[in-house]
VMD Tcl script that builds the backbone (N, CA, C; Angstrom):
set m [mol new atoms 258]
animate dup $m
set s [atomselect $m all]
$s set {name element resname resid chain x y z} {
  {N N UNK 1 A -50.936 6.040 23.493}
  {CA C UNK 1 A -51.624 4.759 23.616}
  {C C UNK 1 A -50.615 3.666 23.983}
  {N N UNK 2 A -50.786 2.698 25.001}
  {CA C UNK 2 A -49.886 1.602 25.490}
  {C C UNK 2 A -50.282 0.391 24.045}
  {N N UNK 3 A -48.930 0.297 24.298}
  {CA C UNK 3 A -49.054 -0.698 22.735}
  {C C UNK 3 A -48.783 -2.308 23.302}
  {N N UNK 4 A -48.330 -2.340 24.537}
  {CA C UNK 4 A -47.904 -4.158 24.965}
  {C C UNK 4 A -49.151 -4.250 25.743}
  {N N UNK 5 A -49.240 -5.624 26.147}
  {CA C UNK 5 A -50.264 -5.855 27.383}
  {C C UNK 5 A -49.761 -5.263 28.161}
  {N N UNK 6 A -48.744 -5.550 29.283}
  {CA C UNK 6 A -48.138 -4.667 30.353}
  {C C UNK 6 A -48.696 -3.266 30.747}
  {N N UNK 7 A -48.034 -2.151 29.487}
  {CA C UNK 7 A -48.449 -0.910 29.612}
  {C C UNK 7 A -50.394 -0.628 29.540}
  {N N UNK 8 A -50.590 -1.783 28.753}
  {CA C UNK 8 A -52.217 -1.725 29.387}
  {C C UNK 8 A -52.857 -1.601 30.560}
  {N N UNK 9 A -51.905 -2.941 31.498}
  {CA C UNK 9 A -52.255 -3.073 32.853}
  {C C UNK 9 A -52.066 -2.100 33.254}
  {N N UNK 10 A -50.298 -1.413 33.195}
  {CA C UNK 10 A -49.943 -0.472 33.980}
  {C C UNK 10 A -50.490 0.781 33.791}
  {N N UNK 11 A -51.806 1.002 32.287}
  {CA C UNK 11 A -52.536 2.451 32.574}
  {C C UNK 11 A -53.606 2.052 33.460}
  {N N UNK 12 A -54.214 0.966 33.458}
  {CA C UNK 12 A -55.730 0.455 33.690}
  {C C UNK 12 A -55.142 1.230 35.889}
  {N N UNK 13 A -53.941 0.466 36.457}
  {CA C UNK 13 A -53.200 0.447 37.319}
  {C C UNK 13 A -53.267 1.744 38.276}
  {N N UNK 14 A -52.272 2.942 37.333}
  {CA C UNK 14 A -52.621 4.375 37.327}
  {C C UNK 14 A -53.536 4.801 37.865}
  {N N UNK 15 A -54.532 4.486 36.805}
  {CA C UNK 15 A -55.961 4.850 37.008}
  {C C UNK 15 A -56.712 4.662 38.355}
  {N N UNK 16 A -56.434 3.961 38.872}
  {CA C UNK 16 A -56.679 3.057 40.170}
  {C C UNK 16 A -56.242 3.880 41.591}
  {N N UNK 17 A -54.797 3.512 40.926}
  {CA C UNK 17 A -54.161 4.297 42.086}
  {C C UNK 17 A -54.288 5.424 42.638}
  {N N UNK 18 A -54.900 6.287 41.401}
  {CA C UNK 18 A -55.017 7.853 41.329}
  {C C UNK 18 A -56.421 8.509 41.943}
  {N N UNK 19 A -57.155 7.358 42.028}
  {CA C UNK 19 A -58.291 7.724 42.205}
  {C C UNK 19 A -58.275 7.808 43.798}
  {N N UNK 20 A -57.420 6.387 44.282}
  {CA C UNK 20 A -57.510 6.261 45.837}
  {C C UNK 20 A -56.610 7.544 46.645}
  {N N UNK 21 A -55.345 8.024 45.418}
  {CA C UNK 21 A -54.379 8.943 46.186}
  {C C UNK 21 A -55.224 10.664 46.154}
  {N N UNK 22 A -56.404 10.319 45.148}
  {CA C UNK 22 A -56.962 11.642 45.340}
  {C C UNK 22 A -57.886 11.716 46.527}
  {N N UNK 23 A -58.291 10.575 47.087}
  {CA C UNK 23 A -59.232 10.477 48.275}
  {C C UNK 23 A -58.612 10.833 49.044}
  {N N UNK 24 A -57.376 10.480 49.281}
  {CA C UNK 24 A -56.498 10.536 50.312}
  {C C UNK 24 A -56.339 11.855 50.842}
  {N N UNK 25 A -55.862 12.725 49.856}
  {CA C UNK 25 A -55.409 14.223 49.425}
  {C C UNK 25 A -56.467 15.027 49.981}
  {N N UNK 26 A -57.987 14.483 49.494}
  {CA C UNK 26 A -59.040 15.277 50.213}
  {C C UNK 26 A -59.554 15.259 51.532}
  {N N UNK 27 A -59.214 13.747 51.925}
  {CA C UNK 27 A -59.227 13.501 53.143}
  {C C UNK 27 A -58.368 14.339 54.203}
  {N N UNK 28 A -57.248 14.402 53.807}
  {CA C UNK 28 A -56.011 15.151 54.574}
  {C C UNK 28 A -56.098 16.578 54.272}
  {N N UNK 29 A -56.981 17.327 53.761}
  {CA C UNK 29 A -57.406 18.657 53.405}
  {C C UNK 29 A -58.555 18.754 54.179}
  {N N UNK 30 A -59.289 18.174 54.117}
  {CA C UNK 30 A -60.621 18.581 54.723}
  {C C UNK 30 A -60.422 18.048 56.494}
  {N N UNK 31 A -59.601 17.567 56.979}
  {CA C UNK 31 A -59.103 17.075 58.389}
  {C C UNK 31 A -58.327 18.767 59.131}
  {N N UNK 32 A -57.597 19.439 57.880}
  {CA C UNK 32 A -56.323 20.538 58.187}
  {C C UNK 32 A -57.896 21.442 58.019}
  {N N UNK 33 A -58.577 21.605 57.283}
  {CA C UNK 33 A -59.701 22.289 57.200}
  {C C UNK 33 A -60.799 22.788 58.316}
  {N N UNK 34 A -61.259 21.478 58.903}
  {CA C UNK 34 A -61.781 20.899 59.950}
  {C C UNK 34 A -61.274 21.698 61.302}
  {N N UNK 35 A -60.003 21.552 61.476}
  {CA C UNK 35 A -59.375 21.898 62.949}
  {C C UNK 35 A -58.977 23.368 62.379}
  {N N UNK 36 A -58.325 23.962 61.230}
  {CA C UNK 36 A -58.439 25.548 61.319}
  {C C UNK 36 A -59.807 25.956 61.941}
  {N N UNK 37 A -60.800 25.511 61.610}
  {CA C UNK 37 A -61.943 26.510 61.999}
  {C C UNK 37 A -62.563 26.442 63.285}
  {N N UNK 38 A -61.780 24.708 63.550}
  {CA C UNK 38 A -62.536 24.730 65.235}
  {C C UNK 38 A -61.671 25.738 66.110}
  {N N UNK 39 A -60.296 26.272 65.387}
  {CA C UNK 39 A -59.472 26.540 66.503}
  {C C UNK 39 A -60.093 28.207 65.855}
  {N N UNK 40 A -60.427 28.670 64.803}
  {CA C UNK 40 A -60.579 30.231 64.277}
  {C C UNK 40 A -61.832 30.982 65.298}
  {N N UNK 41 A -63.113 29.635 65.469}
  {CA C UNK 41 A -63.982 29.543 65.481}
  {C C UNK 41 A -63.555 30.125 67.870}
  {N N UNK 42 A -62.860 29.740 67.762}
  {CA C UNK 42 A -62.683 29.583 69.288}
  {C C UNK 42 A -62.689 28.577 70.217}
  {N N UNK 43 A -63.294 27.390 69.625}
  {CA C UNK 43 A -64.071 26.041 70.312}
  {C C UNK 43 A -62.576 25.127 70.650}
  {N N UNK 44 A -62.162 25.854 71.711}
  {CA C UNK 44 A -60.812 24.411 72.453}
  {C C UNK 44 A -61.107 23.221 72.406}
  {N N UNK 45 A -62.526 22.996 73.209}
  {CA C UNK 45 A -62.229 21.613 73.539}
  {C C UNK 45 A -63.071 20.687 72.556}
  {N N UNK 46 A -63.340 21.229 71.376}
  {CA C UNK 46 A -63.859 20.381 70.366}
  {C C UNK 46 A -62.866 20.378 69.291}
  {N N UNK 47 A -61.819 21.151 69.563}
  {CA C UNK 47 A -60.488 21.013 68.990}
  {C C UNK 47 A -59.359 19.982 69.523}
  {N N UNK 48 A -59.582 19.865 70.847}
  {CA C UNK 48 A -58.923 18.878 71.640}
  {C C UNK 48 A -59.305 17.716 71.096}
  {N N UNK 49 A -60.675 17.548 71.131}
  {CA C UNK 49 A -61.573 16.144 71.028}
  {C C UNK 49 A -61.353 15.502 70.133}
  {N N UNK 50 A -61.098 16.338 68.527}
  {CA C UNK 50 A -60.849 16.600 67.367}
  {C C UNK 50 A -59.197 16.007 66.794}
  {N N UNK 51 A -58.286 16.737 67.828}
  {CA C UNK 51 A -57.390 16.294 68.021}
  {C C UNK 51 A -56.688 15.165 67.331}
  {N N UNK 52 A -56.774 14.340 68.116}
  {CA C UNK 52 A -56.235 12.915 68.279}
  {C C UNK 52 A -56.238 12.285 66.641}
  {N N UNK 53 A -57.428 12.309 65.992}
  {CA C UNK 53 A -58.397 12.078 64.883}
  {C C UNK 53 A -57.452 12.690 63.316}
  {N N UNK 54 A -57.404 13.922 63.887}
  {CA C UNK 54 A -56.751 14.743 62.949}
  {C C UNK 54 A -55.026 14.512 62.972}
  {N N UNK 55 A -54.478 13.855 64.035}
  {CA C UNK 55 A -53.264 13.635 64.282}
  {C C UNK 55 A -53.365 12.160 63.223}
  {N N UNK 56 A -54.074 11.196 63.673}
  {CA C UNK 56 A -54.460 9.547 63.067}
  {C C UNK 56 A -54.283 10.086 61.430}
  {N N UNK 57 A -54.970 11.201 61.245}
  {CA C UNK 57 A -55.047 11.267 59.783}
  {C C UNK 57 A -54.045 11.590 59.127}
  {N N UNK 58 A -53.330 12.645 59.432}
  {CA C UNK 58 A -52.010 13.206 59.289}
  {C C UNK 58 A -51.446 12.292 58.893}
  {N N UNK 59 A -50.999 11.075 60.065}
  {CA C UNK 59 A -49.924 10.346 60.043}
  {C C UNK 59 A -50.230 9.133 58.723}
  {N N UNK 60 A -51.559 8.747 59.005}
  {CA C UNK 60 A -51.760 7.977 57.766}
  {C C UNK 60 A -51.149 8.165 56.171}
  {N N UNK 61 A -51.812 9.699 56.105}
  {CA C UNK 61 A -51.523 9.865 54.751}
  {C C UNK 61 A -50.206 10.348 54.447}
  {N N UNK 62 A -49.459 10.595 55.707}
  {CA C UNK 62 A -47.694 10.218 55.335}
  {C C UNK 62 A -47.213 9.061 55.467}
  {N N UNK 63 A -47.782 8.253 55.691}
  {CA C UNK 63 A -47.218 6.454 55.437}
  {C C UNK 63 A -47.826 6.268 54.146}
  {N N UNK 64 A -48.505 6.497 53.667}
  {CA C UNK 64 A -48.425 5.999 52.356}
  {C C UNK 64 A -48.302 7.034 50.638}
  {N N UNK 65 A -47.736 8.096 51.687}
  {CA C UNK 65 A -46.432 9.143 51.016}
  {C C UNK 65 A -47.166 10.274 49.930}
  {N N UNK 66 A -48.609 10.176 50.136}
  {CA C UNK 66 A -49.453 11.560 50.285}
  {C C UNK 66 A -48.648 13.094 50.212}
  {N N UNK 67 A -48.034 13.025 51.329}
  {CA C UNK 67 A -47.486 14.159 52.021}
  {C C UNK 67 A -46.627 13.643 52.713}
  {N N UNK 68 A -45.342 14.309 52.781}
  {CA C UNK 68 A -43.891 13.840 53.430}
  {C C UNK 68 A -44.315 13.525 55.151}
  {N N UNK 69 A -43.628 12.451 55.954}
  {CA C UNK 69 A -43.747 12.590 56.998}
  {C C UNK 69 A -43.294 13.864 58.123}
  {N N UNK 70 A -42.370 14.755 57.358}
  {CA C UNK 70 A -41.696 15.839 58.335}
  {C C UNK 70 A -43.073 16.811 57.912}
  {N N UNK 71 A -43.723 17.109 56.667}
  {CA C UNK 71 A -44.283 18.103 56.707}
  {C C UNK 71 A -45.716 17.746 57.756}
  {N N UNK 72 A -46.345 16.110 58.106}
  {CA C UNK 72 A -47.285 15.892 58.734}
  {C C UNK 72 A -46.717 16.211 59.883}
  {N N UNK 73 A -45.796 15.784 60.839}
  {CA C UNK 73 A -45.088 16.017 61.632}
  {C C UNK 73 A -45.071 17.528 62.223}
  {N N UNK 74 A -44.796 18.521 61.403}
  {CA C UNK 74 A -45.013 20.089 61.522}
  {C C UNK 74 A -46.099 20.675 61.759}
  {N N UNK 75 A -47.103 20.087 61.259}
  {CA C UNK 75 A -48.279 20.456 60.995}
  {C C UNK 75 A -49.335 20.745 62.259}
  {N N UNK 76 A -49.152 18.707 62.917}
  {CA C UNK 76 A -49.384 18.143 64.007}
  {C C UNK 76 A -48.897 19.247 65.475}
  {N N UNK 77 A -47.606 19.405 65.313}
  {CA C UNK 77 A -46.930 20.566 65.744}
  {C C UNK 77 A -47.250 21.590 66.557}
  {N N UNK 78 A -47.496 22.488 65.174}
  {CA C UNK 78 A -48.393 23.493 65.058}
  {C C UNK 78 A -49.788 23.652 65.925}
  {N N UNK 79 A -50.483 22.449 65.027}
  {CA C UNK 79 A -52.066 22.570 65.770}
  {C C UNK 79 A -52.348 22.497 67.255}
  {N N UNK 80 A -50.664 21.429 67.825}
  {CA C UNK 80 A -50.883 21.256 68.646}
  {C C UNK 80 A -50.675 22.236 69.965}
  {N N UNK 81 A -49.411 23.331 69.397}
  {CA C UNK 81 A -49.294 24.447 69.818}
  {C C UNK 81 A -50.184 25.513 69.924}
  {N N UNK 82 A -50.954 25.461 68.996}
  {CA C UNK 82 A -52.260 26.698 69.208}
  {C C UNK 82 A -52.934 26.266 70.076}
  {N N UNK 83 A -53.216 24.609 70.416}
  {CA C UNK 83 A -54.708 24.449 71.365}
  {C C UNK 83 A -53.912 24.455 72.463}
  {N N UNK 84 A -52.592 24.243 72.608}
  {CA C UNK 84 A -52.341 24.502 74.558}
  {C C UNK 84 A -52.023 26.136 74.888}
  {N N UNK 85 A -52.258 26.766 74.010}
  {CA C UNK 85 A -51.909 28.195 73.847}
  {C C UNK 85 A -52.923 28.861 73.928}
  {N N UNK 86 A -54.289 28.358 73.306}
  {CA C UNK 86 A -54.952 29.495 73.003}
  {C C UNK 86 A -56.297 29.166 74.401}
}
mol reanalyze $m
mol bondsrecalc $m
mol representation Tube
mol addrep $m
C-alpha cells in the first residue's frame, strides 16, 4: 500500500499507463498477425496494400518503446522480403 500522496499518484499513474501500453502490445500483435496470414494465405497484393499500415504500426510502437526499434526494424525486414519474394 503507498503510504505518501505521491506514491498514490504514482499507483493511480501505473495504472494508466499500463492500460494504454497493453493496447499498444495488442495492437502491434494483431498488425504481425494480420500480415502472417495475408502472406500464409497467398494474397500478395493485399499484403502489399497492407503493407505500408503494418510498417506505420511497427514503427509507432517502437517510439514509444513497446518493442525495441532494431527488433521493429527486423521485422519490417522480413515481411518485406517475403512479399517481393513470394
Amino acid at each position: 500500500m503507498p503510504n505518501t500522496k505521491s506514491a498514490i499518484r504514482r499507483v493511480r499513474r501505473v495504472k494508466k499507463q499500463t492500460r494504454v501500453n497493453r493496447i499498444r502490445k495488442s495492437k502491434y500483435k494483431n498488425a504481425v498477425k494480420q500480415m502472417d496470414i495475408l502472406l500464409k494465405t497467398k494474397e500478395k497484393d493485399k499484403a502489399k496494400k497492407y503493407f505500408s499500415e503494418f510498417q506505420s504500426i511497427l514503427m509507432q510502437v517502437a517510439k514509444t518503446g513497446i518493442i525495441n526499434k532494431n527488433t521493429a526494424s527486423r521485422k519490417i525486414s522480413k515481411i518485406s522480403k517475403r512479399i517481393s519474394t513470394k
